[in-house]
N, C-alpha and C positions, 0 to 999 in steps of 0.2 A: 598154677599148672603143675600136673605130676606128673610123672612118667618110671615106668617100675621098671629096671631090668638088676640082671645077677652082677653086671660089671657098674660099680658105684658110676666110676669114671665116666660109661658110655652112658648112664642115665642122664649126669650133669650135662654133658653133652647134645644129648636130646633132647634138653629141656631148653638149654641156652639155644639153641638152635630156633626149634619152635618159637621161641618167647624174642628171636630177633624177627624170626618170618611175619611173624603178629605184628609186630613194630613197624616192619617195614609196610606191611599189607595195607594198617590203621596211617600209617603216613601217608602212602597212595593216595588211599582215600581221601584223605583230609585236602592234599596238594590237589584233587581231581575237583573237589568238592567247590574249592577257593578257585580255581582257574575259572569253573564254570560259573560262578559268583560275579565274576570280574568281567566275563564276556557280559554276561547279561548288564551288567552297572555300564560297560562301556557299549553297548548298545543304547540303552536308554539314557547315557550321556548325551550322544550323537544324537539320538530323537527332540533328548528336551532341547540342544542349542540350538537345531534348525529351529525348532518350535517358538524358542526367543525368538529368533532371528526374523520369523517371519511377523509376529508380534511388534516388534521392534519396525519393521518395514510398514505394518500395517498401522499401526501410530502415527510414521512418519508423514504415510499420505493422506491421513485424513487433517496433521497442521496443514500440508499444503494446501489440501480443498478449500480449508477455510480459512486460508492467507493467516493464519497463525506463527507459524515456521520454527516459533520456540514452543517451547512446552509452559502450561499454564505455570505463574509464576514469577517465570524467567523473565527476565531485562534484559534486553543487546542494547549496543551502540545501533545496530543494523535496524531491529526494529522501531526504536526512537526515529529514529530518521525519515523512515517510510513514513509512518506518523504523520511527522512533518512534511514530506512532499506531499503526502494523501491531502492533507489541509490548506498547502499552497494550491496546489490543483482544483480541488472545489469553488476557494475564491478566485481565480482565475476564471473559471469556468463561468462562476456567476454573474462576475464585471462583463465578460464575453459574451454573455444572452442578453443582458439588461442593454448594453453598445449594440447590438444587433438588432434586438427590434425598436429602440432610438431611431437606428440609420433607417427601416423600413417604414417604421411610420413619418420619418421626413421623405421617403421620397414617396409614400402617399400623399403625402399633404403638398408638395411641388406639385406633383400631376395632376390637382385640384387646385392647384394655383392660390391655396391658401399661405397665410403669412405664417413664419416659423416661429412664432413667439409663443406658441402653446405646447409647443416642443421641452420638456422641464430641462434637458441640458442647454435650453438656448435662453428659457424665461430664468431661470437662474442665475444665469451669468453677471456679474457687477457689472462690466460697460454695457451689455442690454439695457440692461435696467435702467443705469445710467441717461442714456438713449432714449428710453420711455420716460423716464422724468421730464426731459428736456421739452419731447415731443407735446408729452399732456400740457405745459407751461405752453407752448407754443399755440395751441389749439386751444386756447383761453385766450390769446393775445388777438390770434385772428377772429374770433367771435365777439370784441373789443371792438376792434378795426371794422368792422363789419359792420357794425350800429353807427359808423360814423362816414366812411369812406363805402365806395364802388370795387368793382372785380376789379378793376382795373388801377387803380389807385397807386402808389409807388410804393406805401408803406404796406398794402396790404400783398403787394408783389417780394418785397422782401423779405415777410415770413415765410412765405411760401417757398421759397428758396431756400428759407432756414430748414423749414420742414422736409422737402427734398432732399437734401444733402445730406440732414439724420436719419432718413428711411436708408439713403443708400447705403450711409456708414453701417447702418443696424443690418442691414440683408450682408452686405460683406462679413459683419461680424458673426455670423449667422453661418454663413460659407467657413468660413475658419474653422468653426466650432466644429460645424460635421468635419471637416477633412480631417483636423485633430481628430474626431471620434473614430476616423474610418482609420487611421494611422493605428490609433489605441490597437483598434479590432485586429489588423493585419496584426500586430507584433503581440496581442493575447491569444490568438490562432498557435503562432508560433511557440510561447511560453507553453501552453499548453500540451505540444506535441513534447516539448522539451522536460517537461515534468513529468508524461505518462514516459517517456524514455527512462527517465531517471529511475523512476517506481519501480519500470521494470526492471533495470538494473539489479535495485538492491534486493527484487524480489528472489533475483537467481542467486545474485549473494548468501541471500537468511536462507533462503533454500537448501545451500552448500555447505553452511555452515550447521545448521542442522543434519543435515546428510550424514556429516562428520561428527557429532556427538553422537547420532545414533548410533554410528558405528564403532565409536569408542566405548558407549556403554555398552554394545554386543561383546566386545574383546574385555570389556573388567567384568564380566558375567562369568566371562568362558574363563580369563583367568581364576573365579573365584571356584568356579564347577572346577575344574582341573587343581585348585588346591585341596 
């Protein structure tokens, strides 16, 4: 920059002068330039972290939907567990239907007046079984007795009394079994309610606990965008 005048002095002066105005003008500028810089960056700060945020939120509920609760990968204690009651619960449930239609179709076959040894938790049993050994032996002895003696005979009146007294054991024994299976039922009903509680439990647990990751990686986002 020049500036021409007769007084050296006053020219240097007008130059300094001018040449501070320009300085101060081009700094305006630049400090005007960088403010409006800065609004717009913190604008589109604010934009991009709700935009995490909501990201992050929308993540969140799609583990829940699908009972995930951590993120692919990840291991909890919370999710093992669930696991495991999800597995107790099934077998529970299974023993619970299989005991269930048992007790139904015994008391179909009561009301038909049929015997319960075709029942598999009663023909199963070791003293059934037991019982029908005894019986089949016995009904070999009276077709013995039979070829030799009358109805009426004393020997052939004592098996029959043997045989009596094994039906009766075997229908008691028979009676036990279901009350045992009805016992089973009432307190697998019960474990049952008691497992889907528990599930639900842990489900608000891994729930919470994801809740809180997700918001922890919302605030190491926002700390890293703010450094």
């Amino acid at each position: 920059m020049t500036v021409t005048h007769r007084d050296s002095r006053e020219a240097a002066l007008w130059a300094n002068t001018l040449g501070d105005v320009y300085i101060e003008q081009s700094l305006a500028t630049r400090i005007e330039s960088a403010r409006k810089a800065m609004e717009w960056l913190q604008e589109r700060l604010a934009a991009t972290q709700q935009g995490m945020r909501d990201a992050q939120d929308k993540l969140f509920q799609s583990y829940r939907s699908q009972d995930l609760f951590v993120p692919e990968g990840s291991v909890s204690a919370v999710s093992t567990s669930i696991a495991k009651l999800n597995e107790d619960f099934v077998q529970a449930q299974a023993r619970r239907i299989a005991i269930e239609a048992a007790l139904k179709q015994a008391g179909e076959m009561k009301g038909r007046g049929a015997p319960l040894d075709a029942l598999p938790q009663v023909a199963g049993d070791p003293t059934v079984t037991a019982f029908n050994t005894q019986l089949a032996g016995l009904a070999v002895e009276l077709g013995r007795l039979g070829e030799k003696f009358k109805e009426g005979h004393p020997e052939v009146q004592k098996v029959k009394a043997q045989v009596e007294q094994l039906e009766k054991a075997k229908e008691a024994r028979a009676a036990r079994i279901l009350d045992g299976l009805d016992a089973e039922y009432t307190q697998l009903r019960k474990r049952e309610a008691e497992l889907r509680a528990a599930i639900d439990s842990q489900k608000t647990q891994a729930a919470n606990q994801s809740r809180k990751a997700t918001e922890l990686e919302a605030l190491r986002k926002e700390a890293d965008s703010a450094k």
